[in-house]
C-alpha positions in Angstrom: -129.0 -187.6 -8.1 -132.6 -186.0 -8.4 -133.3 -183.1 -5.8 -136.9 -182.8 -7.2 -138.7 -182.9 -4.0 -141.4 -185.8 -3.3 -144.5 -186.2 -2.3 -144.1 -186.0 1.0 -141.3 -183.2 1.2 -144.3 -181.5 -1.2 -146.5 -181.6 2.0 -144.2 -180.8 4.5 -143.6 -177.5 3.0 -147.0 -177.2 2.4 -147.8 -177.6 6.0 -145.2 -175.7 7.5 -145.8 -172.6 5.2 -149.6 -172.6 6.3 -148.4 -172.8 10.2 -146.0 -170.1 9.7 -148.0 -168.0 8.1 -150.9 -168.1 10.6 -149.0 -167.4 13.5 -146.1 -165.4 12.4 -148.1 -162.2 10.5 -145.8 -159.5 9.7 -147.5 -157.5 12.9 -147.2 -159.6 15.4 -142.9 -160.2 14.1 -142.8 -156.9 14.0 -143.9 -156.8 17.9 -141.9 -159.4 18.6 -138.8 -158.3 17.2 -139.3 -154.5 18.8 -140.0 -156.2 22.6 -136.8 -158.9 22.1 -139.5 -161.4 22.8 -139.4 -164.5 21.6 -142.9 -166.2 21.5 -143.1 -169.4 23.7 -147.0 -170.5 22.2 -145.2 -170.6 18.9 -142.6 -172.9 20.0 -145.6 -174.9 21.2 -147.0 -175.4 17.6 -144.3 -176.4 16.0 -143.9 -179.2 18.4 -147.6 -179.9 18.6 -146.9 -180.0 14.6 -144.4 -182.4 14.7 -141.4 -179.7 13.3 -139.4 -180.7 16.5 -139.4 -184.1 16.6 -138.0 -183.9 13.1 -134.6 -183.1 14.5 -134.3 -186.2 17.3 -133.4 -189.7 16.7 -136.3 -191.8 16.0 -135.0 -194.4 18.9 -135.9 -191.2 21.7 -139.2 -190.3 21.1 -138.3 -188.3 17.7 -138.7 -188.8 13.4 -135.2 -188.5 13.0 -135.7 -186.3 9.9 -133.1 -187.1 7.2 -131.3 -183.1 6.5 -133.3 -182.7 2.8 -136.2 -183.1 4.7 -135.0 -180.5 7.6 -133.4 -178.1 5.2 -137.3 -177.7 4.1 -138.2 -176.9 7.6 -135.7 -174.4 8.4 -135.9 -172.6 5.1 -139.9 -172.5 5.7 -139.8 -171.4 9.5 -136.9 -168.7 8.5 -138.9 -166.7 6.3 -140.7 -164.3 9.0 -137.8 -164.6 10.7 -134.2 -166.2 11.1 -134.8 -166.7 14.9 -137.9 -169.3 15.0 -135.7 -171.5 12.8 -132.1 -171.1 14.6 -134.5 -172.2 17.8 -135.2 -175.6 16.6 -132.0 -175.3 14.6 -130.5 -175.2 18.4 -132.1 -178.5 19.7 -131.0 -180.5 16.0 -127.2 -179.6 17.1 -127.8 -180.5 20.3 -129.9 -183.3 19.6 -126.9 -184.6 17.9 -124.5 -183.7 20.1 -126.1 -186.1 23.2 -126.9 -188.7 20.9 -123.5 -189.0 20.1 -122.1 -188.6 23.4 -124.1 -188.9 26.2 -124.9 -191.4 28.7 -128.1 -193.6 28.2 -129.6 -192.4 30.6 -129.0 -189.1 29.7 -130.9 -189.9 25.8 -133.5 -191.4 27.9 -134.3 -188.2 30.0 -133.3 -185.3 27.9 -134.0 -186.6 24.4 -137.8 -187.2 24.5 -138.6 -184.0 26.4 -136.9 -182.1 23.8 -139.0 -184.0 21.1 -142.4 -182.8 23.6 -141.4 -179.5 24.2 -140.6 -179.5 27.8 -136.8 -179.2 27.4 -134.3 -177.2 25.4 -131.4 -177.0 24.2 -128.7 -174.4 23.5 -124.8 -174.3 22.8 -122.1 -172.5 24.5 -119.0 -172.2 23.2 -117.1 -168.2 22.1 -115.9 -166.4 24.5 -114.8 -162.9 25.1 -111.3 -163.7 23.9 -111.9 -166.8 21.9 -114.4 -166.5 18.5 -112.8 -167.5 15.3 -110.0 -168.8 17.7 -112.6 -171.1 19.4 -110.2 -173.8 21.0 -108.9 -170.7 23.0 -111.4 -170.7 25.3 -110.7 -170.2 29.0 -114.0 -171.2 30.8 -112.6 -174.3 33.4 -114.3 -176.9 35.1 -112.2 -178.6 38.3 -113.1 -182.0 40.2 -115.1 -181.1 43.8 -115.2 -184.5 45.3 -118.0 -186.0 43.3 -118.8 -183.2 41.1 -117.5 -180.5 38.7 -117.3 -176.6 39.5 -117.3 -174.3 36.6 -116.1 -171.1 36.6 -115.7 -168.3 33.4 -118.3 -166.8 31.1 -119.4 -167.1 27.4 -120.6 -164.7 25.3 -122.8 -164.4 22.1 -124.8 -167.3 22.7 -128.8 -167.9 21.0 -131.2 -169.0 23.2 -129.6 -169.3 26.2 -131.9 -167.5 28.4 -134.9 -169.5 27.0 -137.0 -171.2 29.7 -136.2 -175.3 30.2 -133.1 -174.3 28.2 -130.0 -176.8 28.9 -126.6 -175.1 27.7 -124.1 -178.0 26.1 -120.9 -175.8 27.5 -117.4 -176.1 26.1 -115.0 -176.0 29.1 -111.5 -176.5 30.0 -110.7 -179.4 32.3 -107.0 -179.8 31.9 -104.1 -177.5 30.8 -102.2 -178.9 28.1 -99.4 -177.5 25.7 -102.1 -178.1 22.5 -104.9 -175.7 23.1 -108.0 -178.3 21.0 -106.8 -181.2 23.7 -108.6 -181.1 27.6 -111.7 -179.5 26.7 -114.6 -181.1 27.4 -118.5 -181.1 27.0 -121.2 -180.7 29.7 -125.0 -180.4 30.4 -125.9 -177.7 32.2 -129.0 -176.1 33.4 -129.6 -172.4 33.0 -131.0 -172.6 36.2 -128.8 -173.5 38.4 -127.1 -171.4 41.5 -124.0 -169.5 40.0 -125.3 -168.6 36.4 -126.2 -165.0 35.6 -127.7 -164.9 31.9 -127.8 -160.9 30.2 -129.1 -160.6 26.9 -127.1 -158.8 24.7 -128.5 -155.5 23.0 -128.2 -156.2 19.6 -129.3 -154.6 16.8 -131.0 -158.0 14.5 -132.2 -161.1 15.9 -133.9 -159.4 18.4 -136.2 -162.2 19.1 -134.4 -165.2 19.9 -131.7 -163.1 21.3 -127.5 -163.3 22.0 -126.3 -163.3 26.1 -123.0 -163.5 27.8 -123.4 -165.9 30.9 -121.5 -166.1 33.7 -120.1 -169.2 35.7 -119.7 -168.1 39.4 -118.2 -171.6 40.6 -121.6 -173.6 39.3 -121.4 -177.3 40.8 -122.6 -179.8 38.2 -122.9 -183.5 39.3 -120.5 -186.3 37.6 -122.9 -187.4 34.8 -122.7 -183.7 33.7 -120.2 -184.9 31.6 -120.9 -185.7 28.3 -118.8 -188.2 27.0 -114.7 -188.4 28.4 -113.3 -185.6 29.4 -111.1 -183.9 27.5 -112.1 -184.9 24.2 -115.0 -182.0 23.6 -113.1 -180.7 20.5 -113.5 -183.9 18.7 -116.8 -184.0 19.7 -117.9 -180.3 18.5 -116.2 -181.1 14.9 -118.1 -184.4 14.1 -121.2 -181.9 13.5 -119.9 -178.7 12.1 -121.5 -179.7 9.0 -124.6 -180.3 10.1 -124.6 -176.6 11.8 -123.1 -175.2 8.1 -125.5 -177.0 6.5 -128.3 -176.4 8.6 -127.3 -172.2 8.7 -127.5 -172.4 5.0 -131.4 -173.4 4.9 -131.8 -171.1 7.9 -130.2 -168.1 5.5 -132.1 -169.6 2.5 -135.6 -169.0 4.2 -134.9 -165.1 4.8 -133.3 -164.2 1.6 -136.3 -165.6 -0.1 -138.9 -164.0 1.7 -136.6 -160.5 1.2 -136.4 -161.3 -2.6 -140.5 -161.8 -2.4 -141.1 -158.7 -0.8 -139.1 -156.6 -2.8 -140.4 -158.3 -6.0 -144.0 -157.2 -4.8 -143.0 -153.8 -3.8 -141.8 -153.7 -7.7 -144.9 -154.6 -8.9 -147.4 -152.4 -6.9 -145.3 -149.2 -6.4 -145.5 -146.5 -9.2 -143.5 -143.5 -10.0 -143.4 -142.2 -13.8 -146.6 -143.9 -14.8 -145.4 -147.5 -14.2 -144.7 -150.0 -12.0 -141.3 -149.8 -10.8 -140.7 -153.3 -11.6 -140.9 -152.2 -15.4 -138.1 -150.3 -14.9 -134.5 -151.8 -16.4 -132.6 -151.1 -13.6 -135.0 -152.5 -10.9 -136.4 -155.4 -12.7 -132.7 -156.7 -13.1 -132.0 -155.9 -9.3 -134.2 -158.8 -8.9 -133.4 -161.2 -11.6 -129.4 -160.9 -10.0 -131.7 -161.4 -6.6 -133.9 -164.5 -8.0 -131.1 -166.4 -9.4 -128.8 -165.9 -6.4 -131.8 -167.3 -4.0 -131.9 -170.2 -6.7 -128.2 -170.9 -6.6 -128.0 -171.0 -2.8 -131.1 -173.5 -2.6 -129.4 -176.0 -4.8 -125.8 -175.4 -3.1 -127.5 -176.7 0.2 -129.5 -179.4 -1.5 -126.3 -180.8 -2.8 -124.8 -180.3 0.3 -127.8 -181.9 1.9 -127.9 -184.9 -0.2 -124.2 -185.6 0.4 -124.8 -185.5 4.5 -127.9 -188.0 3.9 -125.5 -190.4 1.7 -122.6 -190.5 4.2 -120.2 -188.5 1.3 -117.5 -186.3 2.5 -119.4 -182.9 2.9 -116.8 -180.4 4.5 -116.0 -178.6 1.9 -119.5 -178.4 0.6 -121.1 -177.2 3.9 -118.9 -174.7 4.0 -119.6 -173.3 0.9 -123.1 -173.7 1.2 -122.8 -171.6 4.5 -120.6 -169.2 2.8 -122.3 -168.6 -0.3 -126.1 -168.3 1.1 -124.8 -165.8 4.1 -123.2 -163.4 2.0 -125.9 -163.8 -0.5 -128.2 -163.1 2.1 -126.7 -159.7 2.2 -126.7 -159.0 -0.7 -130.2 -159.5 -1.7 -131.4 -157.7 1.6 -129.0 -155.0 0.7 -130.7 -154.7 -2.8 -134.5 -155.1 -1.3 -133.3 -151.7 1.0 -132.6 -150.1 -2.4 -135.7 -151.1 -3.9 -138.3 -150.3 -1.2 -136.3 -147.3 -1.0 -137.5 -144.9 2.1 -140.3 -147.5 3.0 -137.1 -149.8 3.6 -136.0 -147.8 6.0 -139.3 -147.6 8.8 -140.3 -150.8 10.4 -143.7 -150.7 8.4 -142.1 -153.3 6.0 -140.0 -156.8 7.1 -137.2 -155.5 4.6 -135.1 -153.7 7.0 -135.3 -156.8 9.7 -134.4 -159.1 7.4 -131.3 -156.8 6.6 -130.7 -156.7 10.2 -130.9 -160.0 10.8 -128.5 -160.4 7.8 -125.9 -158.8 9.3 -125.1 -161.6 11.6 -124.8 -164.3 8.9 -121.2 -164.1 8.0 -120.3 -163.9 11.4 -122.3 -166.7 13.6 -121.4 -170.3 13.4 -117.6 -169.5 11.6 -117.7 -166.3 9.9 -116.7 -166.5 6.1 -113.4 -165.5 6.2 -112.9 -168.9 8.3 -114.9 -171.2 5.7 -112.7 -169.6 2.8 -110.0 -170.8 5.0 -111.7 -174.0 5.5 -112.6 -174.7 2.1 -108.9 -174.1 0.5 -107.7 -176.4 3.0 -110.2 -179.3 1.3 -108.7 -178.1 -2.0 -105.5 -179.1 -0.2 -103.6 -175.6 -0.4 
């Protein structure tokens, strides 16, 4: 195997670094995150540039990106912040999702708009009382005559509130003695009469944003559906590694911008006569720092290169999504330390990228479910 990137994966960093770094200054982020806002004309580059089309099948309008390319993109895109690359990390899941196991006519419609910008994507699955315990989930959807009515509410749930957004919901639709069996997966509008969307007040990710919605008896038509009923679970696992994977790069992007801002604090801030960075104790900070970015990079790639080469993956996904979110907070924990009081105002990125952090071990199967996971590969 050879993870030495080629020519084109060369450019394509290349290309989304300079795009990034033009729209997303460190002032602008920095307005973005304090509002909650998440900037629409941004979104509108990257698909004018290509980056969204990356993530849907070549057959509906898109590249169809193999995942070393896209782990490029998502790494690049992360480094302002985590939130502009979990949105387009949000239409590659659901990308997936539909071209899996949705109708023809439903590729035909939603696919190519989500390659042009003009739709969106978003996945709705914890509940109140289900997270780590997903299959728990109480939201229900009943037959009307020709239709389905859905009733319950979901909570914690990125870029669900986004305009054009289309919310793949996990729902109930028959009671069974086995809790993963008669759940199934629709298409849903955010629009539609019934849904009340709230953003969450959190305290990271400010941008792209967490809401609970609410299902007041929403009426969906038939080909709603996406593929038979009651076989959603099956459907959701066929791509957690793609997610893992994908959240890796995602993490990746952010720890490496945290471990490049704190290594240029080192160098330009003085105190005894020196550079702090000349310093024993702070110069090692950020060799721990540099080599832990390094090891999480190539952990992805191999997972990466596995998912393009149809190997088993599970067990590296999850360590990939394990490993890079808790490194993440380690090296943003260690960039506080370094920049020290400046850390602390939101002059300098550091202290949104340690906010941000928090999240990582939690969203998309916290870490104490991929140890779990993981042991279960190494058949304990």
């Amino acid at each position: 195997m050879d993870f030495s990137p080629s020519v084109e994966q060369a450019i394509l960093r290349t290309s989304v670094q300079k795009l990034v770094q033009s729209l997303c200054t460190n002032e602008k982020v920095r307005q973005w995150d304090g509002e909650g806002t998440y900037p629409e004309d941004v979104y509108a580059a990257m698909v004018e540039a290509g980056f969204i089309s990356m993530v849907v099948p070549a057959e509906y309008g898109g590249l169809g990106s193999p995942m070393s390319d896209c782990i490029i993109l998502y790494e690049e895109v992360a480094r302002p912040s985590v939130d502009f690359a979990t949105r387009i990390a949000l239409q590659a899941w659901g990308c997936s999702i539909l071209a899996d196991v949705a109708s023809e006519a439903t590729k035909r419609e939603i696919l190519p708009a989500v390659a042009q910008g003009e739709a969106k994507l978003s996945f709705s699955l914890t509940e109140p009382g289900s997270g780590s315990d997903a299959a728990a989930l109480s939201t229900r959807a009943r037959r009307h005559g020709g239709d389905w009515i859905i009733s319950g509410q979901k909570v914690f749930s990125s870029g669900a509130d986004a305009p054009g957004n289309r919310i793949i919901l996990a729902a109930r639709t028959a009671a069974t003695n086995r809790k993963h069996e008669g759940i199934s997966l629709f298409l849903v509008p955010n629009d539609l009469q019934g849904i009340t969307i709230r953003r969450l007040d959190v305290i990271g990710r400010r941008m792209l944003g967490l809401s609970e919605i609410f299902f007041d008896d929403v009426r969906v038509p038939a080909d709603s559906l996406l593929g038979e009923a009651g076989r959603g679970w099956g459907y959701i696992g066929r791509h957690l590694e793609r997610e893992r994977i994908t959240l890796a790069a995602n993490y990746l992007g952010c720890a490496a911008s945290a471990l490049d801002d704190a290594t240029r604090y080192a160098r330009e801030r003085r105190q005894f006569g020196r550079p702090i960075g000349q310093f024993q104790a702070v110069s090692h900070m950020l060799a721990d720092m540099a080599t832990e970015v390094e090891c999480g990079r190539w952990l992805t790639n191999m997972a990466a290169w596995r998912y393009d080469n149809g190997l088993p993956c599970r067990k590296e996904a999850s360590m990939a999504k394990l490993y890079v979110s808790e490194m993440l907070q380690r090296v943003t924990s260690s960039g506080m330390q370094i920049l020290g009081g400046h850390a602390y105002t939101t002059d300098h990125a550091m202290q949104r990228h340690w906010r941000d952090a928090r999240n990582a071990t939690v969203g998309g199967g916290t870490s104490q479910i991929q140890r779990e996971l993981i042991a279960r590969e190494l058949a304990l």
